[in-house]
PDB file of N, CA, C and O in Angstrom:
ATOM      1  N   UNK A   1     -25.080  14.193  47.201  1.00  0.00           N
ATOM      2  CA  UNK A   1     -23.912  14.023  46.390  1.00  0.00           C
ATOM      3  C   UNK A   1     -22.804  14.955  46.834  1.00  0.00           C
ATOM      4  O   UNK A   1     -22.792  15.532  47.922  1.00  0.00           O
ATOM      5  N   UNK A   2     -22.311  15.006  46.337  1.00  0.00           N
ATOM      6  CA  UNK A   2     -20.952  15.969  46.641  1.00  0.00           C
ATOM      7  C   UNK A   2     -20.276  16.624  45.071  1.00  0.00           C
ATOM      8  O   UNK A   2     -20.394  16.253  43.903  1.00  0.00           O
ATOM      9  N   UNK A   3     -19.704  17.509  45.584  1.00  0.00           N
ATOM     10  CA  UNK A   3     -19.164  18.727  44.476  1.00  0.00           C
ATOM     11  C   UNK A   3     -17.672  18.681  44.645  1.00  0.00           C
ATOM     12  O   UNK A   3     -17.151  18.445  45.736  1.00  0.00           O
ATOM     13  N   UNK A   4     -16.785  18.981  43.203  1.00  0.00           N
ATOM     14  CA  UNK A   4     -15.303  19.303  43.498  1.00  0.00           C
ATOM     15  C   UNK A   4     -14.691  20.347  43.192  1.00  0.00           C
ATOM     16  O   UNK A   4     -13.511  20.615  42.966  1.00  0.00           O
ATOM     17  N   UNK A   5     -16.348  21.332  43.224  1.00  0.00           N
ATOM     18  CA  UNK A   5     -16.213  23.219  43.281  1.00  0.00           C
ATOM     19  C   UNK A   5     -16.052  23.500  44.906  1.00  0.00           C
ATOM     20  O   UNK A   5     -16.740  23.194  45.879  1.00  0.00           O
ATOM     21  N   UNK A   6     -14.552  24.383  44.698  1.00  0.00           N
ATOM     22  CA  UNK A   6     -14.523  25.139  46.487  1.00  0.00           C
ATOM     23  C   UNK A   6     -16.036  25.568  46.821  1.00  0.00           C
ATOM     24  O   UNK A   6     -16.860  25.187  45.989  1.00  0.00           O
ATOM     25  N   UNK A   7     -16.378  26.083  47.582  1.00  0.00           N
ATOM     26  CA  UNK A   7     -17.416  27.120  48.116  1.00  0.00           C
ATOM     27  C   UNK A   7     -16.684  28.313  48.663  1.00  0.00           C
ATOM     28  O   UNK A   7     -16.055  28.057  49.689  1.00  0.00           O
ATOM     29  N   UNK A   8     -16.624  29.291  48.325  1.00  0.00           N
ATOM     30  CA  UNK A   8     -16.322  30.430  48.621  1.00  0.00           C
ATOM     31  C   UNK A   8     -17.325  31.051  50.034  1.00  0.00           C
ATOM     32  O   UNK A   8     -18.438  31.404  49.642  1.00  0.00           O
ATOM     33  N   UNK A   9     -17.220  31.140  50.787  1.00  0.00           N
ATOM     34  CA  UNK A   9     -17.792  32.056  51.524  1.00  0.00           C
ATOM     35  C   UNK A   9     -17.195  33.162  52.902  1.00  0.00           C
ATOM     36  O   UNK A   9     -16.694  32.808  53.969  1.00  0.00           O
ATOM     37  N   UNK A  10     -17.409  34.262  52.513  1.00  0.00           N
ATOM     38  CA  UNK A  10     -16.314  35.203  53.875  1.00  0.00           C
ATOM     39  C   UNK A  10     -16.930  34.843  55.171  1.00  0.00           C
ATOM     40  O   UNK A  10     -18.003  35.084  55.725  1.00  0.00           O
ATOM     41  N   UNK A  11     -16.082  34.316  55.391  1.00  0.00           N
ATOM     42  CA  UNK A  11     -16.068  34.061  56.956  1.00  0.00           C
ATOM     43  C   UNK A  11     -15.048  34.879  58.040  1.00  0.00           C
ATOM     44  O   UNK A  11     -13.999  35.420  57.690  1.00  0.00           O
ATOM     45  N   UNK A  12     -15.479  34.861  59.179  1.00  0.00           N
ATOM     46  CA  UNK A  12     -14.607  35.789  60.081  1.00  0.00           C
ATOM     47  C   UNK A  12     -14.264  34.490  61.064  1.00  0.00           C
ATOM     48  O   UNK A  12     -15.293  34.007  61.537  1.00  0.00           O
ATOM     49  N   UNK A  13     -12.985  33.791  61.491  1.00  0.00           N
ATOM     50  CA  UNK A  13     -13.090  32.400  62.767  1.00  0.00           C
ATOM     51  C   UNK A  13     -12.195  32.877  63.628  1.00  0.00           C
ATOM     52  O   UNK A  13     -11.731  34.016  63.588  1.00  0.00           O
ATOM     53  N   UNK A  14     -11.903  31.956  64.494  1.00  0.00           N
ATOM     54  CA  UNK A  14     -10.877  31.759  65.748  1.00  0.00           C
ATOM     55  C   UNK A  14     -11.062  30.661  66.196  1.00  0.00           C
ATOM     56  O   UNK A  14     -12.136  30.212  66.596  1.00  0.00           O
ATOM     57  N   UNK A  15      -9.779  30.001  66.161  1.00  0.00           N
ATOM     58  CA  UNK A  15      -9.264  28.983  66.673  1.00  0.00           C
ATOM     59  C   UNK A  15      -8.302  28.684  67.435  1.00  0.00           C
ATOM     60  O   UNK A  15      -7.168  29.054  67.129  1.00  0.00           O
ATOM     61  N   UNK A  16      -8.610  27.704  68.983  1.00  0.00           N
ATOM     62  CA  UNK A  16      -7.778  27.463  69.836  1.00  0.00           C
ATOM     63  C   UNK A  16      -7.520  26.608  70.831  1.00  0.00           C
ATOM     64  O   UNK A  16      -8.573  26.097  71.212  1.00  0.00           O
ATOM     65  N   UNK A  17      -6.482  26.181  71.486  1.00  0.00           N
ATOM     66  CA  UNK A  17      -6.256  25.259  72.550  1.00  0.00           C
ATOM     67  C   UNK A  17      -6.485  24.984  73.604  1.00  0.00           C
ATOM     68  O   UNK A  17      -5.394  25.217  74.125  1.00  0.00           O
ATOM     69  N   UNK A  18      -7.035  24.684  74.284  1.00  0.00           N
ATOM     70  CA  UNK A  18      -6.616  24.461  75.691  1.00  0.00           C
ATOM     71  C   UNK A  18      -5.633  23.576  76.342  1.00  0.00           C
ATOM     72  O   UNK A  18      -5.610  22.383  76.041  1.00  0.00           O
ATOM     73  N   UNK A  19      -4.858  24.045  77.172  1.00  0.00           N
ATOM     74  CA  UNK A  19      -4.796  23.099  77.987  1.00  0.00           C
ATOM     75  C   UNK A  19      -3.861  23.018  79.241  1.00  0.00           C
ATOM     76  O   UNK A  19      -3.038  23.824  79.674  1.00  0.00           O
ATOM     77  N   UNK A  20      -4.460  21.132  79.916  1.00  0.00           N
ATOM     78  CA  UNK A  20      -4.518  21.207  80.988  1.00  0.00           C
ATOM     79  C   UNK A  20      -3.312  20.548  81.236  1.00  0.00           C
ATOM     80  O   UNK A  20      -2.896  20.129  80.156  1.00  0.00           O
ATOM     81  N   UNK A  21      -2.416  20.204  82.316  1.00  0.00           N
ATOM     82  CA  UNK A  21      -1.349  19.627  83.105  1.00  0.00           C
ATOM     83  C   UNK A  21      -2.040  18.734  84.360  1.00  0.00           C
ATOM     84  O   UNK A  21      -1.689  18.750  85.540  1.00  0.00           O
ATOM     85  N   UNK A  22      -2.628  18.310  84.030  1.00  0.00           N
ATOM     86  CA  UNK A  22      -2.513  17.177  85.555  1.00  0.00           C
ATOM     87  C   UNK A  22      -2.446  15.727  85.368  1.00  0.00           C
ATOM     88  O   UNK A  22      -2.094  15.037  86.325  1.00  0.00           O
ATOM     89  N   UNK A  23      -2.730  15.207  84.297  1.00  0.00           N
ATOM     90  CA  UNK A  23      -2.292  13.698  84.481  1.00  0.00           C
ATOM     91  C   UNK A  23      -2.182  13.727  82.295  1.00  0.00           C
ATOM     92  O   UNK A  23      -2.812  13.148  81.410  1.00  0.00           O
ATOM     93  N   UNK A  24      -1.109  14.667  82.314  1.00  0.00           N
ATOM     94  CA  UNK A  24      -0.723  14.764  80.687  1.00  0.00           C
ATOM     95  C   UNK A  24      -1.353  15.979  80.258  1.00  0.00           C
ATOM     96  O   UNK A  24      -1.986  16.688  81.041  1.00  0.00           O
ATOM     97  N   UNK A  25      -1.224  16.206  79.222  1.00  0.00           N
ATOM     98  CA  UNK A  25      -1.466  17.727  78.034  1.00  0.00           C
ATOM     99  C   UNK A  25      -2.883  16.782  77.168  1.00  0.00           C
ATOM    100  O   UNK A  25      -2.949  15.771  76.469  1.00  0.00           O
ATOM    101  N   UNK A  26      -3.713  17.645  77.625  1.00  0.00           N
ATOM    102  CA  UNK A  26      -4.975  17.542  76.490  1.00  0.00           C
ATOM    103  C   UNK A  26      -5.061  18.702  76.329  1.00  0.00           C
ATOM    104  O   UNK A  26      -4.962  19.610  77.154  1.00  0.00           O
ATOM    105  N   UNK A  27      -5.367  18.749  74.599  1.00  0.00           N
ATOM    106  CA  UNK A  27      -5.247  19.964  73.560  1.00  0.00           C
ATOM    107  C   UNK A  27      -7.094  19.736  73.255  1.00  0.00           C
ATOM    108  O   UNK A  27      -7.415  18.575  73.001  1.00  0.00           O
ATOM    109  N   UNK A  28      -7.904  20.484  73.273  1.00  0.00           N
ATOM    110  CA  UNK A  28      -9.479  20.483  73.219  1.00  0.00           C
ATOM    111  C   UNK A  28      -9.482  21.318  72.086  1.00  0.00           C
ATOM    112  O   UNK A  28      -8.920  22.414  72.093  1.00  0.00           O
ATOM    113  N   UNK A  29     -10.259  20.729  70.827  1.00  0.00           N
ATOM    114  CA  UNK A  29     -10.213  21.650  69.610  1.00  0.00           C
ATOM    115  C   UNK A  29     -11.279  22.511  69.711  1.00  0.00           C
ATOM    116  O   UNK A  29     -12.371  22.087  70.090  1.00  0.00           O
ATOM    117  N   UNK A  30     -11.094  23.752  69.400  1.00  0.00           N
ATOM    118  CA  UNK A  30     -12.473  24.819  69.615  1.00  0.00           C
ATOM    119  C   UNK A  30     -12.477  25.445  68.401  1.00  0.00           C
ATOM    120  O   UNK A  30     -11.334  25.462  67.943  1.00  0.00           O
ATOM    121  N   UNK A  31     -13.239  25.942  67.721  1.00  0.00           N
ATOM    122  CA  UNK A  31     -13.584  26.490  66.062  1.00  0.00           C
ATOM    123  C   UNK A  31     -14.574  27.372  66.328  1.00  0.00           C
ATOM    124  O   UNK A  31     -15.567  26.728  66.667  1.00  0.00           O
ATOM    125  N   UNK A  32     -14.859  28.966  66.342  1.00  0.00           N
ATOM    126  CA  UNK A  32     -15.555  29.732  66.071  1.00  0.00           C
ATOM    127  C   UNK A  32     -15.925  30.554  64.766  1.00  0.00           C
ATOM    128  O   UNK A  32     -15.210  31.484  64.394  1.00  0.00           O
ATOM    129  N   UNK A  33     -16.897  30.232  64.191  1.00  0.00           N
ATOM    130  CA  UNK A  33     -16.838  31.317  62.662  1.00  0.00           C
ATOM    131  C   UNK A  33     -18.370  31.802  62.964  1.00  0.00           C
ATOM    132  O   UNK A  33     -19.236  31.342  63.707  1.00  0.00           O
ATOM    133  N   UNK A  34     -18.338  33.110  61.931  1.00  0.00           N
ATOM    134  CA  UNK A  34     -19.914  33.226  61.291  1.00  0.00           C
ATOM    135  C   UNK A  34     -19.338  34.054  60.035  1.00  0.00           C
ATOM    136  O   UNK A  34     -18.238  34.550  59.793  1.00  0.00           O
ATOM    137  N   UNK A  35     -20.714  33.977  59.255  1.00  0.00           N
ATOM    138  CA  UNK A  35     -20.726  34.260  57.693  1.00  0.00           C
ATOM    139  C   UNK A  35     -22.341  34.850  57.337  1.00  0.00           C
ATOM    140  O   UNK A  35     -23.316  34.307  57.856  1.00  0.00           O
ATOM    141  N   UNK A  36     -22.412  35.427  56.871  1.00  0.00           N
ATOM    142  CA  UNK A  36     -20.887  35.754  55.228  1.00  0.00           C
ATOM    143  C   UNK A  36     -20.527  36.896  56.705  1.00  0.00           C
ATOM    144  O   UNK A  36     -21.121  37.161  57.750  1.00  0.00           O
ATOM    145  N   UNK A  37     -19.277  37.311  56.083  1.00  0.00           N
ATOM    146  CA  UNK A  37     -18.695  38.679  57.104  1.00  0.00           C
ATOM    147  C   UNK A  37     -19.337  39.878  56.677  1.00  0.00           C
ATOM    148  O   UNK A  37     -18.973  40.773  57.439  1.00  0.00           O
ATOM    149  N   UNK A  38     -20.244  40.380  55.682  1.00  0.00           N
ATOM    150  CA  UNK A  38     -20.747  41.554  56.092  1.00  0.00           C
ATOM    151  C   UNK A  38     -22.116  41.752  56.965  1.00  0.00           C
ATOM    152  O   UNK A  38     -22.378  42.892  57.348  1.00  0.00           O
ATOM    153  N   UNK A  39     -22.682  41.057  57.174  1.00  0.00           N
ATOM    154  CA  UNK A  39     -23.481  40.806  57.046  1.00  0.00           C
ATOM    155  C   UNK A  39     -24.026  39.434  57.623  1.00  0.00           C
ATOM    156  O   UNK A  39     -24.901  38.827  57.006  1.00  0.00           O
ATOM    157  N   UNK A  40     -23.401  38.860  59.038  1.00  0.00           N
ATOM    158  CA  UNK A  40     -23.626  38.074  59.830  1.00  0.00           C
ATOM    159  C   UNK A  40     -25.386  37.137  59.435  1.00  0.00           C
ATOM    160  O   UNK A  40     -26.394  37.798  59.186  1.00  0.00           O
ATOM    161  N   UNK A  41     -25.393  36.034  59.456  1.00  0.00           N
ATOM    162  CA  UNK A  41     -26.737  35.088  59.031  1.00  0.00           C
ATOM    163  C   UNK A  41     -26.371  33.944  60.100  1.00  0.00           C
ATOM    164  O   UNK A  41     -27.312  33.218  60.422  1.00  0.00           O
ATOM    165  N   UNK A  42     -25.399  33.750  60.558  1.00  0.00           N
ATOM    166  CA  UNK A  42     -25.256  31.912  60.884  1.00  0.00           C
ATOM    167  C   UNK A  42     -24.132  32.384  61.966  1.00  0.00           C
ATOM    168  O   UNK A  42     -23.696  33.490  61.648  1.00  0.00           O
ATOM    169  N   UNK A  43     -23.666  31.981  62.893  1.00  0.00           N
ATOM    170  CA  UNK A  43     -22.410  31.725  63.996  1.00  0.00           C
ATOM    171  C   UNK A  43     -22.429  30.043  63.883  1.00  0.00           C
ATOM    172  O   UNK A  43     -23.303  29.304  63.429  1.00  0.00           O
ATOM    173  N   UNK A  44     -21.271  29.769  64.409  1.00  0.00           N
ATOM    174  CA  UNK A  44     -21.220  28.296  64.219  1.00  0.00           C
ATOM    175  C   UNK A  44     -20.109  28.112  65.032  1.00  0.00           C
ATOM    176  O   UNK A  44     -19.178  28.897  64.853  1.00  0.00           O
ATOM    177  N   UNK A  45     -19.973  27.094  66.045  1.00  0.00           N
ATOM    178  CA  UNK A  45     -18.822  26.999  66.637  1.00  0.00           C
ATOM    179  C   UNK A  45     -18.671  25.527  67.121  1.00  0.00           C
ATOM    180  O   UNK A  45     -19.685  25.072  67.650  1.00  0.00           O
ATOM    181  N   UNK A  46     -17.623  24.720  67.040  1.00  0.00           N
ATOM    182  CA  UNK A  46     -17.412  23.443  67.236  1.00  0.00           C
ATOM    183  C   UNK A  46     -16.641  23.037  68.127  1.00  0.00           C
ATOM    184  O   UNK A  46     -15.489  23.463  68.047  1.00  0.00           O
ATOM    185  N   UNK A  47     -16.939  22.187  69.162  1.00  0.00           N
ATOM    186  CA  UNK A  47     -15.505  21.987  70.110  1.00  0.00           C
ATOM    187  C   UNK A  47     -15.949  20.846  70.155  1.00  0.00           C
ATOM    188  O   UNK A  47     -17.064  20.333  70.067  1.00  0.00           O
ATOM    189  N   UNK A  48     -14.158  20.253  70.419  1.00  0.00           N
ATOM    190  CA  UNK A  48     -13.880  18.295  70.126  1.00  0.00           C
ATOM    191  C   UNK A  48     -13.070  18.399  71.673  1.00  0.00           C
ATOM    192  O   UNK A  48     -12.072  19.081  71.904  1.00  0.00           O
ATOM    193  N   UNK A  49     -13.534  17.845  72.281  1.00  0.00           N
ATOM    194  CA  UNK A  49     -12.910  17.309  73.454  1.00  0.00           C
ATOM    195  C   UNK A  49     -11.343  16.675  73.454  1.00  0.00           C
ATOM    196  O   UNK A  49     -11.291  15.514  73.047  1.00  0.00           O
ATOM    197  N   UNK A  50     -10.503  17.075  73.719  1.00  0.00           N
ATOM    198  CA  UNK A  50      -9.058  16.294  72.897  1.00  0.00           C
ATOM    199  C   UNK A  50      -8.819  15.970  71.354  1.00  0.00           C
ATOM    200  O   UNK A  50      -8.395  15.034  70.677  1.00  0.00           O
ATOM    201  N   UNK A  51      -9.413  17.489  71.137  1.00  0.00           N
ATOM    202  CA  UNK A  51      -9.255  16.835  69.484  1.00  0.00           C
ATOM    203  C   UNK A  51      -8.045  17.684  68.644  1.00  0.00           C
ATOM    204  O   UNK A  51      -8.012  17.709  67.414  1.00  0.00           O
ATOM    205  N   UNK A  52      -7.132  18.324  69.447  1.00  0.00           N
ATOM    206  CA  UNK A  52      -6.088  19.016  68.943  1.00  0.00           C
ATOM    207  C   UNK A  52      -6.258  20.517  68.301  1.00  0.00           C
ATOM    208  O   UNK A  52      -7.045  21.242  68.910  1.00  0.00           O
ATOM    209  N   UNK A  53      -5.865  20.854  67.595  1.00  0.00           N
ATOM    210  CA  UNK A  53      -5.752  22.370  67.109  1.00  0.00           C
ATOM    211  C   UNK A  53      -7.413  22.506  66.495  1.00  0.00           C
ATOM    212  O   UNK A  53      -8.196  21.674  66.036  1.00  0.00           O
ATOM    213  N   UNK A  54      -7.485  23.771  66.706  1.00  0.00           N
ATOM    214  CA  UNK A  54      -8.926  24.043  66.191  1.00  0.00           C
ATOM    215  C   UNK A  54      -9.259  24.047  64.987  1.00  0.00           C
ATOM    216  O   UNK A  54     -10.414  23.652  64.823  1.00  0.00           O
ATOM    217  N   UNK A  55      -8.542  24.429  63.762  1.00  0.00           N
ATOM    218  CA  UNK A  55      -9.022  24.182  62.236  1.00  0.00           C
ATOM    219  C   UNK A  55      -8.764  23.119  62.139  1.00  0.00           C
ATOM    220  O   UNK A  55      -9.599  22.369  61.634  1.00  0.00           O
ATOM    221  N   UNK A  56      -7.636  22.661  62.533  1.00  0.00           N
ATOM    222  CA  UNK A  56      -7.327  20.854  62.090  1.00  0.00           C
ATOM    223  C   UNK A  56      -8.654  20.197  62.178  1.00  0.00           C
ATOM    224  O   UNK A  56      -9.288  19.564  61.334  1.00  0.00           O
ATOM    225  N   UNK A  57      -8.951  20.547  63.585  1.00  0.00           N
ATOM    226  CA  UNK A  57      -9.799  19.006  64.078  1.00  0.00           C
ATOM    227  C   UNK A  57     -11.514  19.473  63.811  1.00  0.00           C
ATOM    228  O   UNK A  57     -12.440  18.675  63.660  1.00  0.00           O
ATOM    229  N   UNK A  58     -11.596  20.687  63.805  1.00  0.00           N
ATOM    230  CA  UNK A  58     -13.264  21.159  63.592  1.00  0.00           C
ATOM    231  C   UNK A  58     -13.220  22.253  62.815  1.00  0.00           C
ATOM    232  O   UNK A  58     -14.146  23.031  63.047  1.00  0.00           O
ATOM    233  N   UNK A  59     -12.386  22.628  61.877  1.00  0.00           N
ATOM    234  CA  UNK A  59     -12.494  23.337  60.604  1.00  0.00           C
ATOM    235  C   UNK A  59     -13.430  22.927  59.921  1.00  0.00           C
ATOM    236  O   UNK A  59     -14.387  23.630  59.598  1.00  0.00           O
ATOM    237  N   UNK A  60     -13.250  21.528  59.557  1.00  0.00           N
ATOM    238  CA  UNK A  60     -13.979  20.809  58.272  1.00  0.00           C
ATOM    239  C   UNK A  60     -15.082  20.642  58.733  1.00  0.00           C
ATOM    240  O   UNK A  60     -15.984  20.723  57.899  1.00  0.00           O
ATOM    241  N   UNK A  61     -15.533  20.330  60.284  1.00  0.00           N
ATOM    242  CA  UNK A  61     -17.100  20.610  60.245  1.00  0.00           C
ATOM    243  C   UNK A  61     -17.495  21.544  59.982  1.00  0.00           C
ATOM    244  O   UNK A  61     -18.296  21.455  59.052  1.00  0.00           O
ATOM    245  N   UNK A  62     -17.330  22.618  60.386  1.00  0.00           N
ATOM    246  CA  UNK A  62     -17.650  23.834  60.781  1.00  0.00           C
ATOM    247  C   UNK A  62     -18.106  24.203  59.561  1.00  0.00           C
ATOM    248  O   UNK A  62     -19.276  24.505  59.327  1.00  0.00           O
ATOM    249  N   UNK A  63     -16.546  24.178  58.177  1.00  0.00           N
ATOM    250  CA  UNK A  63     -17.260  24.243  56.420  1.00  0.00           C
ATOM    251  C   UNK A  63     -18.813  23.422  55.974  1.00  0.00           C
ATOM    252  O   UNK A  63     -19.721  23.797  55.232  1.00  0.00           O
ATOM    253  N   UNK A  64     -18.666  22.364  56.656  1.00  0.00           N
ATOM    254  CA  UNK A  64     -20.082  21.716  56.317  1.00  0.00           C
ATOM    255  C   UNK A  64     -20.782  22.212  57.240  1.00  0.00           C
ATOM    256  O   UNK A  64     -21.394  23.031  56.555  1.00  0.00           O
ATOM    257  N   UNK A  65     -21.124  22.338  58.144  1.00  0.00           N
ATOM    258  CA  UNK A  65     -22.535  22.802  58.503  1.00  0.00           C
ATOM    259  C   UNK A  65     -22.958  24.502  57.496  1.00  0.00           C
ATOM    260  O   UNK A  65     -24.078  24.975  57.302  1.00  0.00           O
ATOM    261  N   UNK A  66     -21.390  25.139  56.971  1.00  0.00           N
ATOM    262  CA  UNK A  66     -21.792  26.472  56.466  1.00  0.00           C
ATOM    263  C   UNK A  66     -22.668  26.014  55.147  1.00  0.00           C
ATOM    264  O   UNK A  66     -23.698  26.480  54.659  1.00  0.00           O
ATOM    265  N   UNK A  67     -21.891  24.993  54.807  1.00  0.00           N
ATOM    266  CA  UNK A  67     -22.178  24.619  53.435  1.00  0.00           C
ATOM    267  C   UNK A  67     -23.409  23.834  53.543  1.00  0.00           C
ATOM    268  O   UNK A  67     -23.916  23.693  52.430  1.00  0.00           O
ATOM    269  N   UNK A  68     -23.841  23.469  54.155  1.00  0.00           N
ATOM    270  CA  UNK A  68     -25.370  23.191  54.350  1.00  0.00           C
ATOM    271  C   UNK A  68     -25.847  23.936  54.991  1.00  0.00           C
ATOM    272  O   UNK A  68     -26.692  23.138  55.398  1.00  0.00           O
ATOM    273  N   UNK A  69     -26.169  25.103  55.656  1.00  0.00           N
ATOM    274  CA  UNK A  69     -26.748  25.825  55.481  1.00  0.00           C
ATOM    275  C   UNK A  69     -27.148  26.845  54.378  1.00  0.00           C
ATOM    276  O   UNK A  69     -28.255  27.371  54.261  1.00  0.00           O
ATOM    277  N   UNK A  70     -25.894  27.060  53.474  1.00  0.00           N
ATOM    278  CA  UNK A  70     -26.120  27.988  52.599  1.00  0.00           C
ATOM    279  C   UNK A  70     -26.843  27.044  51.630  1.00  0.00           C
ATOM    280  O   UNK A  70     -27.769  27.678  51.125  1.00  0.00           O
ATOM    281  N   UNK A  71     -26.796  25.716  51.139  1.00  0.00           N
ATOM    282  CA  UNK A  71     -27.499  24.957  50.611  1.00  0.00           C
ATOM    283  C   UNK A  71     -28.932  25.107  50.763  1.00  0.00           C
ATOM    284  O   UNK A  71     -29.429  25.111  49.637  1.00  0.00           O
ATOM    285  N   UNK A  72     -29.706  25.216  51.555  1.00  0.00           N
ATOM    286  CA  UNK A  72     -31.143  25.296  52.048  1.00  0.00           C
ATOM    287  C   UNK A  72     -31.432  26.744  52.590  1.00  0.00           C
ATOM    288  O   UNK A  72     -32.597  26.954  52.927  1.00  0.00           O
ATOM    289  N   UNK A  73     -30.497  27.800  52.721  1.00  0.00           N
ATOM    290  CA  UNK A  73     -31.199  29.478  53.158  1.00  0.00           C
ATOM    291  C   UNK A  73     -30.278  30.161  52.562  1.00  0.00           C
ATOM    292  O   UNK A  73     -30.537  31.305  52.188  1.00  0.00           O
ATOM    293  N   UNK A  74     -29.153  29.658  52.376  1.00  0.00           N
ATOM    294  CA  UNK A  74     -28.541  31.048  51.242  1.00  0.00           C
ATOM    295  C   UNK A  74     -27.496  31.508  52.564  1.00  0.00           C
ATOM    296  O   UNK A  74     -27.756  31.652  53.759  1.00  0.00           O
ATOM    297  N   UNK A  75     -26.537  31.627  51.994  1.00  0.00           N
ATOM    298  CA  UNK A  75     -25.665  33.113  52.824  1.00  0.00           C
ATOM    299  C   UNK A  75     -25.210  34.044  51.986  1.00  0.00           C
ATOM    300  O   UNK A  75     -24.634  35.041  52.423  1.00  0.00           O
TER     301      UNK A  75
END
């Protein structure tokens, strides 16, 4: 099911672009986090092949895999 409570959890991320010039501009979405921030349990990092800015395009995974993990081990 699904919930329409935020999930709070401290996270530490970085997010960023690449890109290349040779036959046009591809932007490759990359998403790095881990959590909770004192106290590291999980790293998680997502990259989309041409998928534009990094929270845009793999933010929202990145929240779900946290959020299922903390679902089944806790952070």
């Amino acid at each position: 099911g699904t919930s329409d409570q935020d999930i709070y959890i401290p996270v530490l991320n970085s997010n960023g672009e690449k890109k290349y010039r040779k036959f046009g501009t591809v932007a490759n979405g990359v998403f790095i986090a881990y959590a909770p921030l004192e106290n590291p349990k999980l790293a998680v990092s997502v990259v989309i092949p041409q998928g534009g800015y990094g929270g845009k395009s793999c933010g929202g995974i990145a929240r779900k895999i946290f959020e299922i993990y903390d679902k089944y081990y806790g952070l």
